[in-house]
N, C-alpha and C positions, 0 to 999 in steps of 0.2 A: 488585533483585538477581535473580538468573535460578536457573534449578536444575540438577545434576548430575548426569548418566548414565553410568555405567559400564557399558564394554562391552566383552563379553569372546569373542575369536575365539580357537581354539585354544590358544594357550599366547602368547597378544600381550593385554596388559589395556589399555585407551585412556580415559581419563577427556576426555568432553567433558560443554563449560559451554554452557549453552542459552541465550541472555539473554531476558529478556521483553520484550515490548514496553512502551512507556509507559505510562500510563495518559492516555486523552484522555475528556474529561467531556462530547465532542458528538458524535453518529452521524458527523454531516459531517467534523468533525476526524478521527475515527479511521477515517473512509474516505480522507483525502487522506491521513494517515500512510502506510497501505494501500497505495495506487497509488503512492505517491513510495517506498518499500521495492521492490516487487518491479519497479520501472521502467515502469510504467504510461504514466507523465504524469512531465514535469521543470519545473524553475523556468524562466524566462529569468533571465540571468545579470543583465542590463543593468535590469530592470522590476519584477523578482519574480513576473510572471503564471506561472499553470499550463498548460502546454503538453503537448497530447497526445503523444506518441511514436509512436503508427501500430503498435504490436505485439501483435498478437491473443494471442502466444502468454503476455504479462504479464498482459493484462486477462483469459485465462481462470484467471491465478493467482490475481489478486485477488479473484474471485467465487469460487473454492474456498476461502479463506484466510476469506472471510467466511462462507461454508457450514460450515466445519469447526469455527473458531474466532472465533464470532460474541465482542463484546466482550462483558464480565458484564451482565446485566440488559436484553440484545437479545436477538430471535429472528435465528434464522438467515437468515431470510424478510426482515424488517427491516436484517438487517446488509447481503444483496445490493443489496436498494433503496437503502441509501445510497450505498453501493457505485457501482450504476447509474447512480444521481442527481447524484452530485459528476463521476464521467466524462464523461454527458451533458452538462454544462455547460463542461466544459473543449474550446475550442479547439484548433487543429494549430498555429497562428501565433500572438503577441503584439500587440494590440492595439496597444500604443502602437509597438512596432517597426515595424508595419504602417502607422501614420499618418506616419512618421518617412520612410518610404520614399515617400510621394506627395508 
């Protein structure tokens, strides 16, 4: 469940709902949440593999998102590293799409 914030501009009151993220029980897991939320890295549709996106300006979200809001029980330091480390490994292409083409 997520939590509520009320906000209040002049004489306008706006109730918004915040949702939380999941909970994921591996650095790795809750970095590829991470990058698949702010548009990082997508699926192939056809394979399931993790494919980069090419957008600097997500992967500077996701390293802030894990700077700000490292998951319970990580350092912030820890949260970037996975961060870094599950991006690193993700490719531009799909592997099997890619063999499917030669």
């Amino acid at each position: 469940m997520g939590w509520v914030r009320v906000i209040r501009l002049e004489q306008i009151t706006m109730l918004m709902v915040m949702a939380r993220r999941a909970a994921i029980r591996t650095p790795q897991g809750w970095a590829i949440s991470v990058l698949l939320e702010v548009g990082t890295i997508r699926e192939c549709e056809e394979h399931g593999w993790m494919i980069d996106r090419a957008d600097p300006h997500a992967r500077d979200r996701a390293l802030a998102i894990a700077r700000q809001e490292p998951p319970f029980g990580l350092s912030s330091d820890k949260a970037v590293a996975a961060i870094e480390d599950i991006f690193g490994s993700i490719g531009d292409t799909c592997p099997e799409c890619q063999s499917q083409r030669d």
